[in-house]
TORPA-100814 format. One record per residue: residue in three letters; y negated, x negated, z negated of N, C-alpha, C in turn. Coordinates in steps of 0.02 Angstrom, whole numbers, plus 50000, padded with zeros to 5 digits. Each point is the difference from the previous one (the first is absolute). Example, Ala and Ser with C-alpha at 12.3 -4.5 7.8 and 13.67 -1.06 7.14 Angstrom:
2
<pt rest="Ala" n_north="50284" n_east="49340" n_up="49610" ca_north="49941" ca_east="50045" ca_up="50000" c_north="49940" c_east="49955" c_up="50000"/>
<pt rest="Ser" n_north="49947" n_east="50018" n_up="50036" ca_north="49941" ca_east="49958" ca_up="49997" c_north="49945" c_east="50039" c_up="49963"/>
END
This chain:
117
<pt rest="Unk" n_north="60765" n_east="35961" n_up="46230" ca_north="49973" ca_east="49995" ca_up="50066" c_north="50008" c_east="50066" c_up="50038"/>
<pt rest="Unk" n_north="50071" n_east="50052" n_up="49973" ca_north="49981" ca_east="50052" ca_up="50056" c_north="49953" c_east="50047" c_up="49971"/>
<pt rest="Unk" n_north="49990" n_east="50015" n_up="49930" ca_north="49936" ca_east="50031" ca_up="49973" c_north="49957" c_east="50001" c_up="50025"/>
<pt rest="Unk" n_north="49979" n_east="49915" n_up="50026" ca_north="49914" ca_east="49984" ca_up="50017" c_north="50003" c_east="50015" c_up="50070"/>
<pt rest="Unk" n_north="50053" n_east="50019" n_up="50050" ca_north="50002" ca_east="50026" ca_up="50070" c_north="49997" c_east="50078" c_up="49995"/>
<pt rest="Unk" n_north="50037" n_east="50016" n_up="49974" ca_north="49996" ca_east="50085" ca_up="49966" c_north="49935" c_east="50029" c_up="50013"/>
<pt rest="Unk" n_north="49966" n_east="49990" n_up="49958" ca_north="49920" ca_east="50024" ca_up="49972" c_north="49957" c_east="50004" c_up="50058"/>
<pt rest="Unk" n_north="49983" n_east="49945" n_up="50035" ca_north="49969" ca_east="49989" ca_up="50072" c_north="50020" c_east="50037" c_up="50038"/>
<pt rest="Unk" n_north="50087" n_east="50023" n_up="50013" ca_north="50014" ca_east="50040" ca_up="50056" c_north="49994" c_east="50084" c_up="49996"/>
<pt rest="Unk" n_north="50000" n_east="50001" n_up="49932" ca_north="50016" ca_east="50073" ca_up="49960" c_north="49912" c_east="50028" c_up="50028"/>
<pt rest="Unk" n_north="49946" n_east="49923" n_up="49995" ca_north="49924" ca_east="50027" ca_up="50014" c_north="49986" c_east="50009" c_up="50070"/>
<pt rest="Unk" n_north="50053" n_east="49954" n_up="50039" ca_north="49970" ca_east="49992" ca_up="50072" c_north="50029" c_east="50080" c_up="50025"/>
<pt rest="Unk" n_north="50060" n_east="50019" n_up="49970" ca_north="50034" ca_east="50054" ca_up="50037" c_north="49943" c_east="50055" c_up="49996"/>
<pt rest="Unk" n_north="49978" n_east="50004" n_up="49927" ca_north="49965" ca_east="50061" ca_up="49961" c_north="49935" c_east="50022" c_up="50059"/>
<pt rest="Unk" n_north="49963" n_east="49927" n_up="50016" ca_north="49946" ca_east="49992" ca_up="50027" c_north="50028" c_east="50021" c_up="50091"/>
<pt rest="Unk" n_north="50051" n_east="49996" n_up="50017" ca_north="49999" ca_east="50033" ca_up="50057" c_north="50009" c_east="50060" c_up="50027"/>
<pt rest="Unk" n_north="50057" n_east="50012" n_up="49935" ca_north="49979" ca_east="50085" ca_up="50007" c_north="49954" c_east="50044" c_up="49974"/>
<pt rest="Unk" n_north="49944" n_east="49971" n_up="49977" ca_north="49959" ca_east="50036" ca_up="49985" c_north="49943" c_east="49972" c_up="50060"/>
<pt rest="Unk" n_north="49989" n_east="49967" n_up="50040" ca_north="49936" ca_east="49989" ca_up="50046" c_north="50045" c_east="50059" c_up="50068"/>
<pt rest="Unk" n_north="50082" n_east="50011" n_up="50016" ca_north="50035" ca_east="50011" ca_up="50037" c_north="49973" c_east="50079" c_up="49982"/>
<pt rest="Unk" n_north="49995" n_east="50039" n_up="49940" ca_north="49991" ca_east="50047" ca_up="49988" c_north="49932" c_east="50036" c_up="49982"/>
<pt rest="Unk" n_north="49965" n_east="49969" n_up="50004" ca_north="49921" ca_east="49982" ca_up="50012" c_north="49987" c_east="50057" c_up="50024"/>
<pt rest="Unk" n_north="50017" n_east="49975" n_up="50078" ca_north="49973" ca_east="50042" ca_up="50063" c_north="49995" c_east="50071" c_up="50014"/>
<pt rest="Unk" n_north="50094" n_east="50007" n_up="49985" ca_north="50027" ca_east="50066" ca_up="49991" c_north="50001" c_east="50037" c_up="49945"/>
<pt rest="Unk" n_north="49955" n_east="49995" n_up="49934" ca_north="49970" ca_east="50036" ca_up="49949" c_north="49919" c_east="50000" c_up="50018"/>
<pt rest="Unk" n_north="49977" n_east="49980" n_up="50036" ca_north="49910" ca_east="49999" ca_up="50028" c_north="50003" c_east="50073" c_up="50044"/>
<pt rest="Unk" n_north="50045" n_east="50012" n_up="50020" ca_north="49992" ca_east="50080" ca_up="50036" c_north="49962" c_east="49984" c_up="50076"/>
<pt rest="Unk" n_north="49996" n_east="50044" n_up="50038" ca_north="49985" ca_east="49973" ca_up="50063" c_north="49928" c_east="50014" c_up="50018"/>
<pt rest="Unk" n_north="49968" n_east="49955" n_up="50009" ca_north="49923" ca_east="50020" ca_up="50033" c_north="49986" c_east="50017" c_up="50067"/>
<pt rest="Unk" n_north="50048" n_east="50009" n_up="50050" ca_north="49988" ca_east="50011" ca_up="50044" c_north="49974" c_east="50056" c_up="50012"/>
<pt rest="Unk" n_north="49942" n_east="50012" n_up="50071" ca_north="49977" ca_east="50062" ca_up="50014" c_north="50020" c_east="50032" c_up="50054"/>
<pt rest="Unk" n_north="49989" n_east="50079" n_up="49979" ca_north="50058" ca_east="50040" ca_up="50032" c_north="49977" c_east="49987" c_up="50105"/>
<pt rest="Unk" n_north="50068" n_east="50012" n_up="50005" ca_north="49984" ca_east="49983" ca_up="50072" c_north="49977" c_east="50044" c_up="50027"/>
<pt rest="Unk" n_north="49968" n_east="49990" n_up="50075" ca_north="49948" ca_east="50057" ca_up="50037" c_north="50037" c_east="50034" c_up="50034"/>
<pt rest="Unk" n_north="50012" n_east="50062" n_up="50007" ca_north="50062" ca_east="50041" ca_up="50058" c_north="49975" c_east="49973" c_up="50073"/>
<pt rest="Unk" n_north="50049" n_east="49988" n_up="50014" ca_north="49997" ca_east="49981" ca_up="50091" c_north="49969" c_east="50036" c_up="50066"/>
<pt rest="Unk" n_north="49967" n_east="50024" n_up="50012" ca_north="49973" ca_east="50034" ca_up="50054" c_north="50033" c_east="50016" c_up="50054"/>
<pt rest="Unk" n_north="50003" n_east="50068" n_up="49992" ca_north="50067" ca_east="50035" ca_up="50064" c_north="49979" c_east="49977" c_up="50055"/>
<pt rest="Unk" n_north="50057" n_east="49986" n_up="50057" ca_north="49983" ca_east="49991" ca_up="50066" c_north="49970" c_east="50080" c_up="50032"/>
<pt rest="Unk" n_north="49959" n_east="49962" n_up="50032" ca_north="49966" ca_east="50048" ca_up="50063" c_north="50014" c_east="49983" c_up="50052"/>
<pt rest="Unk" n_north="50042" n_east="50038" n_up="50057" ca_north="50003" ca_east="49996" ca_up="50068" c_north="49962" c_east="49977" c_up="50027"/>
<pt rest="Unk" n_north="49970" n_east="49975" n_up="50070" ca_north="49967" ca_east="49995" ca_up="50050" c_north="49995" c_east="50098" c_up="50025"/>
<pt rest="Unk" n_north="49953" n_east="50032" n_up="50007" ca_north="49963" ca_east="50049" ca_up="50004" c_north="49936" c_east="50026" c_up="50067"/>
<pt rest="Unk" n_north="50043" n_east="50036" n_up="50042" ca_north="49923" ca_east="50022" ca_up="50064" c_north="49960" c_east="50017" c_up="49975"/>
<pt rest="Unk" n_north="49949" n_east="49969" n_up="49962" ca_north="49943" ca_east="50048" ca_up="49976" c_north="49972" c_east="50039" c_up="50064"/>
<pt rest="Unk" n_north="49987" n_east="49970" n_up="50090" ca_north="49960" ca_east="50033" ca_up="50042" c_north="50019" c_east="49994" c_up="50058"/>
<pt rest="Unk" n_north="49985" n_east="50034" n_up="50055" ca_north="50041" ca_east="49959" ca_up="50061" c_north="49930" c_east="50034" c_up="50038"/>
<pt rest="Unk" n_north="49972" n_east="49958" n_up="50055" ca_north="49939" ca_east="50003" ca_up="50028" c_north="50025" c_east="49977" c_up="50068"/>
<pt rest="Unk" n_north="49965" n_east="50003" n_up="50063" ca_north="50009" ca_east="49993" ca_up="50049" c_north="50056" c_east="49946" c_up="50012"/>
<pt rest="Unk" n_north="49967" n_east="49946" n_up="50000" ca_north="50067" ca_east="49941" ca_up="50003" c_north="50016" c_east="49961" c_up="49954"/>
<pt rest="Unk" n_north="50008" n_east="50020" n_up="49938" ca_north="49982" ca_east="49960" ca_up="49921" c_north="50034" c_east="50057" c_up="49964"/>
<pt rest="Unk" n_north="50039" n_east="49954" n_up="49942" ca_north="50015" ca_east="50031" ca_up="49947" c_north="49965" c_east="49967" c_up="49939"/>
<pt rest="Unk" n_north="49996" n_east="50041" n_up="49930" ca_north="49997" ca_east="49960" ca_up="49952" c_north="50055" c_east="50004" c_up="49938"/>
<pt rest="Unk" n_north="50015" n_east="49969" n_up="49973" ca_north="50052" ca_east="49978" ca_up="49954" c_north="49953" c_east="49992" c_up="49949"/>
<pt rest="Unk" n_north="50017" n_east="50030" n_up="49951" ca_north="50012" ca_east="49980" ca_up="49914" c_north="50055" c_east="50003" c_up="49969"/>
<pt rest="Unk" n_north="50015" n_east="49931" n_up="49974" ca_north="50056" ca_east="49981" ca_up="49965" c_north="49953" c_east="49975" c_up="49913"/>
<pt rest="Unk" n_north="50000" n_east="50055" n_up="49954" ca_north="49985" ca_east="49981" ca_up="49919" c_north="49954" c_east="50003" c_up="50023"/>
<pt rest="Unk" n_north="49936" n_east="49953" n_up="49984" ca_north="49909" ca_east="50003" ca_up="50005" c_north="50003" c_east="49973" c_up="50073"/>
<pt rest="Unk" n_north="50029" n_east="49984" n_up="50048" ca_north="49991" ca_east="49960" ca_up="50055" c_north="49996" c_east="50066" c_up="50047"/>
<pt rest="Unk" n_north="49945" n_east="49983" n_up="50050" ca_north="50004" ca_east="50023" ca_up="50053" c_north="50002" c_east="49976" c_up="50053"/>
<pt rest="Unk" n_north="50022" n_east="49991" n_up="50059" ca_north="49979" ca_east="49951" ca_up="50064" c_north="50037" c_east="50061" c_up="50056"/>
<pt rest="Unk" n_north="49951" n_east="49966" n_up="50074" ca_north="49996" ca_east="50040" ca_up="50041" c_north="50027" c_east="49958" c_up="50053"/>
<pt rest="Unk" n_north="50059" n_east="50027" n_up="50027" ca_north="50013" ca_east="49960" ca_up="50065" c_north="50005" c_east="50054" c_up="50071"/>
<pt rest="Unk" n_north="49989" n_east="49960" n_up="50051" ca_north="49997" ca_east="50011" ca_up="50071" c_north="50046" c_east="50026" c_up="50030"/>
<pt rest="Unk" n_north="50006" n_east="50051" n_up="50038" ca_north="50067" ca_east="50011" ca_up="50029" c_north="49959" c_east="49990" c_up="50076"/>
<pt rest="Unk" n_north="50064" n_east="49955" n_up="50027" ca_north="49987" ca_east="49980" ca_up="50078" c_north="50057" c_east="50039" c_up="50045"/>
<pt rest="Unk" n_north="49999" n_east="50002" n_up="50068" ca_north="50067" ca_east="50012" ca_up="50016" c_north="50066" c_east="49977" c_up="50016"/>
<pt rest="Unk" n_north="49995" n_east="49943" n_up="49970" ca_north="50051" ca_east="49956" ca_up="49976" c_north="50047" c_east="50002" c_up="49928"/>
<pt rest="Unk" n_north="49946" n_east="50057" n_up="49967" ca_north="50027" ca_east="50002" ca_up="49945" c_north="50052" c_east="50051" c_up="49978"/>
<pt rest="Unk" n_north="50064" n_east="49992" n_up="49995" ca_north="50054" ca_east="50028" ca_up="49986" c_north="50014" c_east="50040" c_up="49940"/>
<pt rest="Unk" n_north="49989" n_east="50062" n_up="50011" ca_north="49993" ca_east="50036" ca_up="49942" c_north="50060" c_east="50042" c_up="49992"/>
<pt rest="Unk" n_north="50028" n_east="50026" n_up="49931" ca_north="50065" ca_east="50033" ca_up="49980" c_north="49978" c_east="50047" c_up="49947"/>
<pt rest="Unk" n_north="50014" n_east="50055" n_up="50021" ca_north="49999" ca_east="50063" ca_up="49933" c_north="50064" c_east="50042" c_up="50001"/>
<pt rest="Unk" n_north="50016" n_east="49976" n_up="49914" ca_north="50066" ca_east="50022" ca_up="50011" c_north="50055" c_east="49996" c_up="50025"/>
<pt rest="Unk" n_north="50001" n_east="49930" n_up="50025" ca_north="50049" ca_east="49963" ca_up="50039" c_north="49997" c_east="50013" c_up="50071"/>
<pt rest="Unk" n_north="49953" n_east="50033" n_up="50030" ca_north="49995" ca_east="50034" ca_up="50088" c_north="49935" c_east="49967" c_up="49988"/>
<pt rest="Unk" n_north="49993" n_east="49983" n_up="50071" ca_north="49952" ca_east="49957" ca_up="50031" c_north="49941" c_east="50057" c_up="50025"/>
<pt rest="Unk" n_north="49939" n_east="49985" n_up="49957" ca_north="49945" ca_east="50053" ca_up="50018" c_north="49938" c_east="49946" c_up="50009"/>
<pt rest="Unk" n_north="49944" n_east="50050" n_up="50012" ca_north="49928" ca_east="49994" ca_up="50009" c_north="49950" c_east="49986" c_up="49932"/>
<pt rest="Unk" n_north="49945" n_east="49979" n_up="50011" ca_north="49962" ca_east="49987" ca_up="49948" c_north="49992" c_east="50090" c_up="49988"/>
<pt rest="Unk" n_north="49990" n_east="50050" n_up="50039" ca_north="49979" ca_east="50067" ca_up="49972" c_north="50053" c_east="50034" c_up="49972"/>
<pt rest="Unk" n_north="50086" n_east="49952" n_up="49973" ca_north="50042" ca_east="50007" ca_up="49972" c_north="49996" c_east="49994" c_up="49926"/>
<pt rest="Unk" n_north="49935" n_east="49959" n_up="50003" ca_north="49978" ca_east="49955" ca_up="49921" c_north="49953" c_east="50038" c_up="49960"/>
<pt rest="Unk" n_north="50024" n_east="50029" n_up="49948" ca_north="49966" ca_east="50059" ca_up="49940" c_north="49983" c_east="49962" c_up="49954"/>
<pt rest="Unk" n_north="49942" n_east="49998" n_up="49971" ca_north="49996" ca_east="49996" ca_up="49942" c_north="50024" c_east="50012" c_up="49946"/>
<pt rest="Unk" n_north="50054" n_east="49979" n_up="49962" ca_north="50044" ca_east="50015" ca_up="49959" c_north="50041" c_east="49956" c_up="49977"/>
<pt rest="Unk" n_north="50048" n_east="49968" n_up="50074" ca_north="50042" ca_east="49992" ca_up="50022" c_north="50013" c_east="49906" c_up="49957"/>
<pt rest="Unk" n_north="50057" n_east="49999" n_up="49974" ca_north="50025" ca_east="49920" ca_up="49988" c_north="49992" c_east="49960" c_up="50057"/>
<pt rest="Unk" n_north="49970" n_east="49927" n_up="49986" ca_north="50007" ca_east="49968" ca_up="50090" c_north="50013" c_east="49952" c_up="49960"/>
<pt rest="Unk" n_north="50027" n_east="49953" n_up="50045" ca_north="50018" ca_east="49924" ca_up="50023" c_north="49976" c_east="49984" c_up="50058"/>
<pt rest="Unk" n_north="49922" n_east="49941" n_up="50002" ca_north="49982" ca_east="49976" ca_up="50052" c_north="50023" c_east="49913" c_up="49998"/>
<pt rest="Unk" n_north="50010" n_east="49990" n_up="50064" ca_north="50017" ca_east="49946" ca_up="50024" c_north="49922" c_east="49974" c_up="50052"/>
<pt rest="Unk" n_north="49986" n_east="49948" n_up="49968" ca_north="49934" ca_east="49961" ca_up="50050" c_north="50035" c_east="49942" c_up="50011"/>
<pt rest="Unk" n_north="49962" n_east="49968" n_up="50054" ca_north="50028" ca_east="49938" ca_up="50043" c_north="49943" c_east="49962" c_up="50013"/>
<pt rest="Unk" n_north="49991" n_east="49979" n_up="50026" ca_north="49923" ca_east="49942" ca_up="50002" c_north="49930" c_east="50018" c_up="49978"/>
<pt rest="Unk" n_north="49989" n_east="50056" n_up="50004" ca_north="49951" ca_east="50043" ca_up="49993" c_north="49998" c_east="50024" c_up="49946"/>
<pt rest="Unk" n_north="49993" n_east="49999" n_up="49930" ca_north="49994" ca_east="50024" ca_up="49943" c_north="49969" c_east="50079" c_up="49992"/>
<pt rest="Unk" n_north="49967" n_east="50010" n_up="50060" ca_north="49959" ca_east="50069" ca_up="50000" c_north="50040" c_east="50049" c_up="50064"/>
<pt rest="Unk" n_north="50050" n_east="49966" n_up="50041" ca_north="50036" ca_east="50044" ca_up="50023" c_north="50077" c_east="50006" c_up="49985"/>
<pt rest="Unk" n_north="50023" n_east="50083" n_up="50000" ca_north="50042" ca_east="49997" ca_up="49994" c_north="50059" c_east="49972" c_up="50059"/>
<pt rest="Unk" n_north="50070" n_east="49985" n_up="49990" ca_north="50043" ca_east="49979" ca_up="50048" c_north="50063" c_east="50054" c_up="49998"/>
<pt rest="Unk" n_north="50003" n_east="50023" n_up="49936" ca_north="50075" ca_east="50039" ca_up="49992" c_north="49967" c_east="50058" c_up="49922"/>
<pt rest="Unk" n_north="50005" n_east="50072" n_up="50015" ca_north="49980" ca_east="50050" ca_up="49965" c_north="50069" c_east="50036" c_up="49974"/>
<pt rest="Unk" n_north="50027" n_east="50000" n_up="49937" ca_north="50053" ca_east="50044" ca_up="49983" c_north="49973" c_east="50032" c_up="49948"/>
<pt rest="Unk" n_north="50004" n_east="50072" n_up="50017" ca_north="49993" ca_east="50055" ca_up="49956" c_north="50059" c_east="50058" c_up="50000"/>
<pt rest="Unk" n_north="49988" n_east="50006" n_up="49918" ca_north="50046" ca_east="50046" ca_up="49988" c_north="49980" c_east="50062" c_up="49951"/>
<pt rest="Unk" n_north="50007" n_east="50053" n_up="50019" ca_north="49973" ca_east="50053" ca_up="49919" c_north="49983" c_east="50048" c_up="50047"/>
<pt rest="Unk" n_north="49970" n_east="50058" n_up="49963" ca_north="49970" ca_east="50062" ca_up="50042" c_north="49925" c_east="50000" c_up="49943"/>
<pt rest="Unk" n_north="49970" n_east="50008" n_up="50022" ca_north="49933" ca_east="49992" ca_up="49946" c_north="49996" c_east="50033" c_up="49960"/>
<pt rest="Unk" n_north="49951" n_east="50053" n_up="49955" ca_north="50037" ca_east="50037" ca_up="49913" c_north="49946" c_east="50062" c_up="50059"/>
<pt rest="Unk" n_north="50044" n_east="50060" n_up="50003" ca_north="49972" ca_east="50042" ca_up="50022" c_north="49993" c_east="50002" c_up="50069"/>
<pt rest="Unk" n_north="50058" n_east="49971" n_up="50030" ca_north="50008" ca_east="49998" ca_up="50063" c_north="50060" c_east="49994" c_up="50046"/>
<pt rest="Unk" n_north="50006" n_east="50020" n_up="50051" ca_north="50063" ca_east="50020" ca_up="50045" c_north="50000" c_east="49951" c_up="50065"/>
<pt rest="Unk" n_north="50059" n_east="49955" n_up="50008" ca_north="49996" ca_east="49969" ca_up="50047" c_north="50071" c_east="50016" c_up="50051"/>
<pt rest="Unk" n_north="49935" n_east="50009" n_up="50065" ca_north="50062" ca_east="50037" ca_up="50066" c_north="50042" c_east="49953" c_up="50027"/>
<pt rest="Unk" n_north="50047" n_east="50016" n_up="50019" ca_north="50074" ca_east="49949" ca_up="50025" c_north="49991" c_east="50021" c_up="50065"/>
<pt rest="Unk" n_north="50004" n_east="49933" n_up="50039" ca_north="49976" ca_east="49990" ca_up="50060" c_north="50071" c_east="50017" c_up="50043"/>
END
């Protein structure tokens, strides 16, 4: 009787490590992954009478400067004719999707000198 238990377990074992080892002798098919796409800042591409425009990667959008709108370059509180094209921003909008509410910029643009007030 333990013979005829033997044989069965000796097959069931055989049969699991070989479906267990299957996988990890098939080699891996996976395809190679895509490199991640560097961040891009938010970017002044322009600054126009009372409007800036921002490109951040392929995006561009243009918001409003009112005189409500609180602007910072460089940590000192300036003017929209403070705002270069160049320059890193962080805009803040508030009900108005097309105006701005809060302008922080920081940078000196590539080929350019900015005066300390």
């Amino acid at each position: 009787m333990k013979k005829s238990l033997f044989t069965p377990l000796v097959a069931v074992c055989t049969l699991l490590a070989v479906i267990t080892a299957t996988p990890a002798l098939a080699g891996s098919k996976r395809k190679k992954a895509t490199p991640v796409p560097g961040y891009h800042p938010p970017i002044i591409s322009g600054v126009t009478g009372n409007a800036i425009t921002v490109t951040e990667g392929k995006t561009t959008r243009t918001f409003i400067i009112t005189q409500f709108t609180e602007i910072n370059v460089n940590g000192q509180r300036a003017t929209i004719v403070d705002l270069k094209p160049g320059m890193t921003v962080s805009v803040t909008i508030g009900m108005d999707p097309t105006r701005a509410s809060r302008v922080v910029a920081t940078g000196v643009p590539a080929g350019g000198s900015q005066n300390k007030k």
